[in-house]
C-alpha positions as CSV (number, residue, x, y, z in Angstrom):
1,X,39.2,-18.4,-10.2
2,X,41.0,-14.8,-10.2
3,X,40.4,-14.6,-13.7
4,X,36.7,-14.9,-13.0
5,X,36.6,-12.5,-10.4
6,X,38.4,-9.9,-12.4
7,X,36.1,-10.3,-15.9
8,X,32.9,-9.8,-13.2
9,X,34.9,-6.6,-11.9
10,X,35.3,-5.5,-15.4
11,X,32.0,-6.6,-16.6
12,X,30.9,-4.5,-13.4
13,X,32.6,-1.3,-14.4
14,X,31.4,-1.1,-17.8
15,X,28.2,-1.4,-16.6
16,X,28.5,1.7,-14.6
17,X,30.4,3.5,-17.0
18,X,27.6,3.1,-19.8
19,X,24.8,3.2,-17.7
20,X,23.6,-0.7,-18.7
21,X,22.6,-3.2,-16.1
22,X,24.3,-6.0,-15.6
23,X,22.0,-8.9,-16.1
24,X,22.6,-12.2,-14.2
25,X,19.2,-13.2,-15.0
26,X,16.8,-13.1,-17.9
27,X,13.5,-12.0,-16.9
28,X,10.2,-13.6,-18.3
29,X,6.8,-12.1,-18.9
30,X,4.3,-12.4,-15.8
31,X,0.6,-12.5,-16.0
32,X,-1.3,-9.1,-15.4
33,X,-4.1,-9.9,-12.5
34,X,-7.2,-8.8,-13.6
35,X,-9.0,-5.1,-12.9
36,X,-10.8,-5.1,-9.7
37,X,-14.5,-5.2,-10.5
38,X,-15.7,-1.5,-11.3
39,X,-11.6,-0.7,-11.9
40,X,-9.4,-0.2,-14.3
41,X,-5.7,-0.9,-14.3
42,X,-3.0,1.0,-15.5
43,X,0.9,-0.6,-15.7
44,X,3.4,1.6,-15.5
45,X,6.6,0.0,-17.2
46,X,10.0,0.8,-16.8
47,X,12.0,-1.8,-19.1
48,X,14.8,0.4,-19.8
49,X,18.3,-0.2,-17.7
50,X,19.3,2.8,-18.5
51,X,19.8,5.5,-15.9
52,X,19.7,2.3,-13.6
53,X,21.2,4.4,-10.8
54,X,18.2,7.0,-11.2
55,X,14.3,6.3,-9.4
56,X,11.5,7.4,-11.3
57,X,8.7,8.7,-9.1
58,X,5.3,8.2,-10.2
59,X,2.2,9.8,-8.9
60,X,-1.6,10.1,-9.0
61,X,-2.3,14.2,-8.8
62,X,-6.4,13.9,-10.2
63,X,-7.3,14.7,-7.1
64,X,-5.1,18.2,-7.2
65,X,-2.7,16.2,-4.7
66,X,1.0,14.6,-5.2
67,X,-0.2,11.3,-4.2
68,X,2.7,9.0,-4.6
69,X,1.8,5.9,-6.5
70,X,5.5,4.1,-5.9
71,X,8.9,4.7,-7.2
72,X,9.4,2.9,-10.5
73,X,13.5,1.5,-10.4
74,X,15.2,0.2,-13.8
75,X,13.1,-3.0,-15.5
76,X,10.3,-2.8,-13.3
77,X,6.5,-2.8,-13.6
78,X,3.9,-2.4,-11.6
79,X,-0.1,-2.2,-11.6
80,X,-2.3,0.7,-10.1
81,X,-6.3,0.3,-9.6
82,X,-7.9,3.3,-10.3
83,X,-12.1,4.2,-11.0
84,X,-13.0,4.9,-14.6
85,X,-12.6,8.2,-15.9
86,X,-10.5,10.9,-16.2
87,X,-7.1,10.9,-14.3
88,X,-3.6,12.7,-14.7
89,X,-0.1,10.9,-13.8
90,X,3.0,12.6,-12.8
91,X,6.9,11.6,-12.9
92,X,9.8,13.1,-11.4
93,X,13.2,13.1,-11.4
94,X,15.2,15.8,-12.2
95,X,12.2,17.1,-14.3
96,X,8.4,16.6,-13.6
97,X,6.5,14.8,-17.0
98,X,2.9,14.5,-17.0
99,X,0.2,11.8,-18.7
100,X,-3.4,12.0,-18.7
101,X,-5.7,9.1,-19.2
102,X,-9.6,8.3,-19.6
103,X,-9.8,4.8,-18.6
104,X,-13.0,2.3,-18.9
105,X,-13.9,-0.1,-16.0
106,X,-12.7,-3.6,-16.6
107,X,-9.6,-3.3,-19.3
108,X,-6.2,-3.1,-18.3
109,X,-4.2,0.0,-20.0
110,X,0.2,0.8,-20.4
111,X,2.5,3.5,-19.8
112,X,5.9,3.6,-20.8
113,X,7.9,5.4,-17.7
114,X,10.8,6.4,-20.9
115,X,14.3,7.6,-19.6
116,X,16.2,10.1,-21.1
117,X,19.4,12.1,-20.3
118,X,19.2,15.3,-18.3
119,X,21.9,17.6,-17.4
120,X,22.1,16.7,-14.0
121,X,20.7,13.0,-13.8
122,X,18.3,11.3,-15.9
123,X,14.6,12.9,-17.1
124,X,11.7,10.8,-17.4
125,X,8.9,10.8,-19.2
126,X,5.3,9.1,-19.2
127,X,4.5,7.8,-22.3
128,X,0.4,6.2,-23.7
129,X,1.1,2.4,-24.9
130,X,-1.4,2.4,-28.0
131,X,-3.9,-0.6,-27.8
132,X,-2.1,-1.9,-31.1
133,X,1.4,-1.4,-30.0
134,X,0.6,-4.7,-27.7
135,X,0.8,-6.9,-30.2
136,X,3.8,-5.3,-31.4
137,X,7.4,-6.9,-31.0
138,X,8.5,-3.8,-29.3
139,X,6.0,-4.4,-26.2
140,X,6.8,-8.0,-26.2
141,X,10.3,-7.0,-25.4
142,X,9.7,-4.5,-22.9
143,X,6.9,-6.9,-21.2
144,X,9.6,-9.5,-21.1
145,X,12.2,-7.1,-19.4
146,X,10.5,-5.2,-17.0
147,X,9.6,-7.5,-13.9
148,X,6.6,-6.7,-11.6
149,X,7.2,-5.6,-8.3
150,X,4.5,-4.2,-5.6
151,X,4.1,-0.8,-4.8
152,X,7.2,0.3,-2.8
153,X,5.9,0.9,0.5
154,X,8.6,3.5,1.0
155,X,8.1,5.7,-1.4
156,X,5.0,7.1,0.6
157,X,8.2,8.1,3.6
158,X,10.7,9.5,0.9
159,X,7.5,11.1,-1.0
160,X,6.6,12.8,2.6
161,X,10.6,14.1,3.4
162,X,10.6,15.7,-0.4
163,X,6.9,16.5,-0.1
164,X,8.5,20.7,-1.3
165,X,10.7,20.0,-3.8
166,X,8.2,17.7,-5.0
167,X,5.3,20.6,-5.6
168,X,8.0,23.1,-6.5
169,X,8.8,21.1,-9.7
170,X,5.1,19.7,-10.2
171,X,4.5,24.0,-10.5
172,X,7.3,24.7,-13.0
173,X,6.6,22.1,-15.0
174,X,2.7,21.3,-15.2
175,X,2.5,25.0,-17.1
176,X,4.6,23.6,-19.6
177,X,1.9,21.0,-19.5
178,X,-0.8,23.5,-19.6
179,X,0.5,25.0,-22.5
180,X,0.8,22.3,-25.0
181,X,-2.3,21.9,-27.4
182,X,-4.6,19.5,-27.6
183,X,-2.9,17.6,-30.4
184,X,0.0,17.3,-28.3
185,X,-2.0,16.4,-25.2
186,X,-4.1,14.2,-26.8
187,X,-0.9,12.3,-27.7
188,X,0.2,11.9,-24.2
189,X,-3.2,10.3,-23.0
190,X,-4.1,6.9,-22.5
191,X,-7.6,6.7,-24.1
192,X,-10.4,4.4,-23.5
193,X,-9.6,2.2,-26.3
194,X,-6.2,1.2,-25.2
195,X,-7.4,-0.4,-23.0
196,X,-7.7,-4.5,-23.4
């Protein structure tokens, strides 16, 4: 029984060590609910283990606001409603990454929420899933790994307490935004047809 104990331990401390989640569990693909009526719905995906110990913080700022959609932990998913149209998605960490999207009522779109190493802690990025990446093995995987959870109903309190630090990196970084060209932007959009 010691021996048990002890490969867990060690099983447990590599884990840390490499930044890989220890997986009791394997975690199957669950149905997408359907787009309100007169809605789209994005998912924001997070299949990656990687930086486990790091939250990604995703928000809503078409409106000109940091409105705090939910934190997004290690293989997790989750689903946002939003009107057709135009719209532009933040993430933060120890950076602040930006996605834009021009969704169509009635189709359900993805986003990648990619980690990455930072100096500090991990980065994260939001990244367009292409319509025909979904019937790629690549999604199926990430589908597969990332389990859905709701919108974390505490993220609207830790958003509030770091409601400064929050607009101070949103500023710094949405002129890097600003900057990039339309190729580039264009590449970081969710566009209508993405949508299924």
């Amino acid at each position: 029984m010691f021996k048990s104990y002890k490969k867990l331990i060690i099983l447990s401390l590599v884990s840390i060590l490499t930044g890989t989640a220890l997986t009791l569990t394997t975690a199957s693909a669950q149905a997408v609910p359907a787009p309100e009526p007169g809605k789209a719905l994005i998912v924001f995906m997070r299949p990656s283990s990687y930086g486990a110990l790091n939250k990604s913080s995703v928000f809503d700022i078409t409106s000109g606001k940091n409105e705090i959609i939910s934190i997004v932990r290690a293989t997790e998913k989750l689903t946002y409603s939003v009107n057709p149209g135009k719209h532009l998605f933040m993430v933060i960490a120890e950076n602040a990454d930006f996605m834009a999207a021009d969704v169509e009522a009635g189709k359900t779109y993805y986003a990648l929420v990619q980690v990455r190493p930072g100096v500090f802690k991990a980065r994260f990025s939001l990244i367009p899933i292409r319509k025909h990446e979904l019937d790629g093995e690549q999604f199926r995987k990430w589908d597969k790994k990332a389990r859905f959870v709701g919108i974390d109903k505490k993220s609207a309190d830790w958003a509030q307490k770091k409601a400064r630090s929050i607009e101070k990196k949103r500023a710094k970084y949405i002129v890097k935004w600003d900057k990039k060209s339309a190729d580039d932007k264009a590449a970081r959009t969710l566009q209508k047809d993405d949508g299924i």
